[in-house]
N, C-alpha and C positions, 0 to 999 in steps of 0.2 A: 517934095521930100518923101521920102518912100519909106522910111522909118519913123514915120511924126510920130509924138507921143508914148513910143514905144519906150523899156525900159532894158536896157542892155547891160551886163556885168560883164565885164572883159578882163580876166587873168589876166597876169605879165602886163600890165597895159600901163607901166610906167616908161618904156621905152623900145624898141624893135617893131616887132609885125605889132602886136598888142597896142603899141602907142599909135601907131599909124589906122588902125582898126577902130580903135575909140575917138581918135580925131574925123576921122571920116563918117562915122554913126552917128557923131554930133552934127553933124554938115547936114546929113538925112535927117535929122530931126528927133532924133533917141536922145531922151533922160540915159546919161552913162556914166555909169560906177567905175572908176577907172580901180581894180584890185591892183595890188601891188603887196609883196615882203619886205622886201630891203630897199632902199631907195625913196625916204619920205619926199625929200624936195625935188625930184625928178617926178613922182607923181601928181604933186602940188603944180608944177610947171607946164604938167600935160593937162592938166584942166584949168590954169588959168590961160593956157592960152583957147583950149574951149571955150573960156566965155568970154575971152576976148572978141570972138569969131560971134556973139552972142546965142551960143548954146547952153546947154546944160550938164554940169558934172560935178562929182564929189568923190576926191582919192578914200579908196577902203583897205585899209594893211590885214593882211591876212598871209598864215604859210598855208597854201592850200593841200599841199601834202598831211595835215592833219585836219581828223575828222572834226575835233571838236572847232576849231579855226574855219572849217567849211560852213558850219552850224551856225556860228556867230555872223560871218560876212555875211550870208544870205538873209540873216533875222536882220543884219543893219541895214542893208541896201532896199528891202522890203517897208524896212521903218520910215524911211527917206523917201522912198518916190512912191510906195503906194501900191508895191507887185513887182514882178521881173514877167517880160516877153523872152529877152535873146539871153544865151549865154555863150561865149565867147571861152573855150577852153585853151588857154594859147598860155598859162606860166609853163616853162617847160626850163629841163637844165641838160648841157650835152656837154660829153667827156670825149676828148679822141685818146682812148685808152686801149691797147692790144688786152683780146684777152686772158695770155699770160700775167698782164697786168691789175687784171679789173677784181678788187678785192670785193666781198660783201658787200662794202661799203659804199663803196662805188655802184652798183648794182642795183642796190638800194636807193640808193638819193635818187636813180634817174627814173627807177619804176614805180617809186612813192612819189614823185611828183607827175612825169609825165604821164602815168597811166592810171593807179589807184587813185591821185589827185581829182583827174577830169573825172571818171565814172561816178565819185562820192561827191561832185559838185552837182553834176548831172542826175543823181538819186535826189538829191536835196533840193535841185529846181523842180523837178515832176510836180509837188501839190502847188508852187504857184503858179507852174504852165494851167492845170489841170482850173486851177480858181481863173484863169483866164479866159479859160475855153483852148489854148493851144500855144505853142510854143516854139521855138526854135532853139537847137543847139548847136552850134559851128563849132569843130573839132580841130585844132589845129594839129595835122600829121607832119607826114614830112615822107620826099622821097626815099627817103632811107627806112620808110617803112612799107612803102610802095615796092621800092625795089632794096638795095642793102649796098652799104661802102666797111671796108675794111679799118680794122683799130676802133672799132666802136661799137660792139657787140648790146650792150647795155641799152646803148639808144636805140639803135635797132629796133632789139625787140618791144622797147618801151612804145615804140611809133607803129610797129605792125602790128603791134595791141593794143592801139588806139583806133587802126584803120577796120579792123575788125569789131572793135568795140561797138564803134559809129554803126557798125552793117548789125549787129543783133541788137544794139538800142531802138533802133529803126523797124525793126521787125518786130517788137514789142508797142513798140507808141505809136506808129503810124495812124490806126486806129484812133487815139485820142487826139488828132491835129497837130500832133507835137514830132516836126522835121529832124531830126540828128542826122545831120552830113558834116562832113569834112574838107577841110582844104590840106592838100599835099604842096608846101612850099621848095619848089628846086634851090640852089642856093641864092642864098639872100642874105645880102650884108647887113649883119646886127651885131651888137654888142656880144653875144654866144659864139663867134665864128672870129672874133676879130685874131684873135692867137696866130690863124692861119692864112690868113688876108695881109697882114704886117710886113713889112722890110723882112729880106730874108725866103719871103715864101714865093718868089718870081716865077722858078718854074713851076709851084702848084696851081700858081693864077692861070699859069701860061697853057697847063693842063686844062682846066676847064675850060677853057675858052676853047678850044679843041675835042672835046666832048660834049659842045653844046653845039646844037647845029646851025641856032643864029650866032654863034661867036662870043658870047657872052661869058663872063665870069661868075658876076654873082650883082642878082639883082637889085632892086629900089624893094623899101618895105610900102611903100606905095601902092605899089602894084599888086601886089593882096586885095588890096583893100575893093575895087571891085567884084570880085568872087564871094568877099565877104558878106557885103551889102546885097548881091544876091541872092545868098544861102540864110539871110536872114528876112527878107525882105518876103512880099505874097506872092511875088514872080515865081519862087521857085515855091508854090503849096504841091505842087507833086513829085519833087523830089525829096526821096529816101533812102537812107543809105548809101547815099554817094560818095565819094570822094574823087576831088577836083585837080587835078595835078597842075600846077602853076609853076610852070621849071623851064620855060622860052625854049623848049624844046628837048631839053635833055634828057625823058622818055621814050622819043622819039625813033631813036635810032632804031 
């Protein structure tokens, strides 16, 4: 088990990359906080079937887009298992909004969660990495902030100032044993993307699989989850600042 004992807090992790993330850390042997907003019994679901599997979990609701919401999960999760190792920045919200259409508000909702969110999670883990001895932070990006797609300006940039974020967190903490990397996930079938996956969107399926160079669409949230267990695991104590591109090739070109 390469995460024994360890104690993980995983945003979003009532369902998509996040669910598949915290199920798998429990596998590894991580005490895991499965965070979650909306969605009590879908959170409840993903840690009883953790301990079905006979691991360890306990859902923590929280909107991590607010600071004081940040302040309290971390004070509960600490109360619970005794400290945080990993954290898992992965709540995130995506609009395919042109932006002629992307009002403040819109704007707002995707940069107060996906990127104000993670950094003021990630300020607020530093003293129990620090009471640790060191720590890890796994960032969930996204190619669209590696690289960029059209009608969804918001996210975008919410993801390439996440991908950048990870690169100055890391050149600040390295020094105290504490890793901040990222995963950049190509597309991947979750609940966030289903709009565009559904009856109806053929020739877009039919698109990507055409712009992937194994022929793919859109992958398993599965498949994360090794990268994951990597970036949080001792395997990778010298890697800083990375970010991981997971997209079956669709960088590539």
């Amino acid at each position: 088990m390469r995460l024994k004992d360890k104690v993980a807090l995983v945003t979003g992790a009532s369902q998509g990359i996040g669910e598949a993330i915290a199920k798998r850390y429990a596998k590894e042997g991580a005490k895991v906080a499965v965070g979650y907003n909306a969605g009590t019994e879908r959170a409840n679901a993903v840690v009883a079937a953790i301990e079905a599997e006979g691991g360890t979990a306990k859902a923590f609701q929280a909107d991590v887009s607010k600071l004081d919401d940040i302040d309290r999960l971390v004070d509960a999760v600490v109360a619970e298992f005794g400290g945080l190792d990993i954290l898992v920045n992965n709540a995130g919200v995506f609009r395919t909004v042109p932006i002629m259409e992307t009002t403040e508000e819109l704007w707002d909702e995707q940069l107060d969660l996906n990127l104000k969110g993670a950094f003021f999670l990630m300020k607020r883990a530093i003293p129990e990495f620090r009471k640790a001895g060191g720590g890890k932070v796994v960032n969930i990006t996204s190619i669209a902030g590696t690289g960029a797609f059209p009608n969804c300006p918001g996210y975008c940039a919410s993801k390439g100032g996440l991908v950048n974020l990870t690169r100055a967190a890391a050149c600040e903490l390295g020094k105290e044993h504490i890793n901040v990397n990222s995963i950049a996930p190509g597309n991947v079938a979750t609940p966030l993307n289903a709009h565009v996956r559904g009856p109806g969107n053929e020739e877009y399926m039919a698109q990507m699989r055409m712009m992937t160079p194994t022929g793919r669409d859109f992958l398993e949230t599965e498949e994360m989850t090794g990268t994951a267990v990597y970036l949080a695991s001792e395997d990778s104590s010298a890697v800083h600042g990375e970010t991981v591109v997971v997209d079956a090739g669709w960088s590539a070109w």
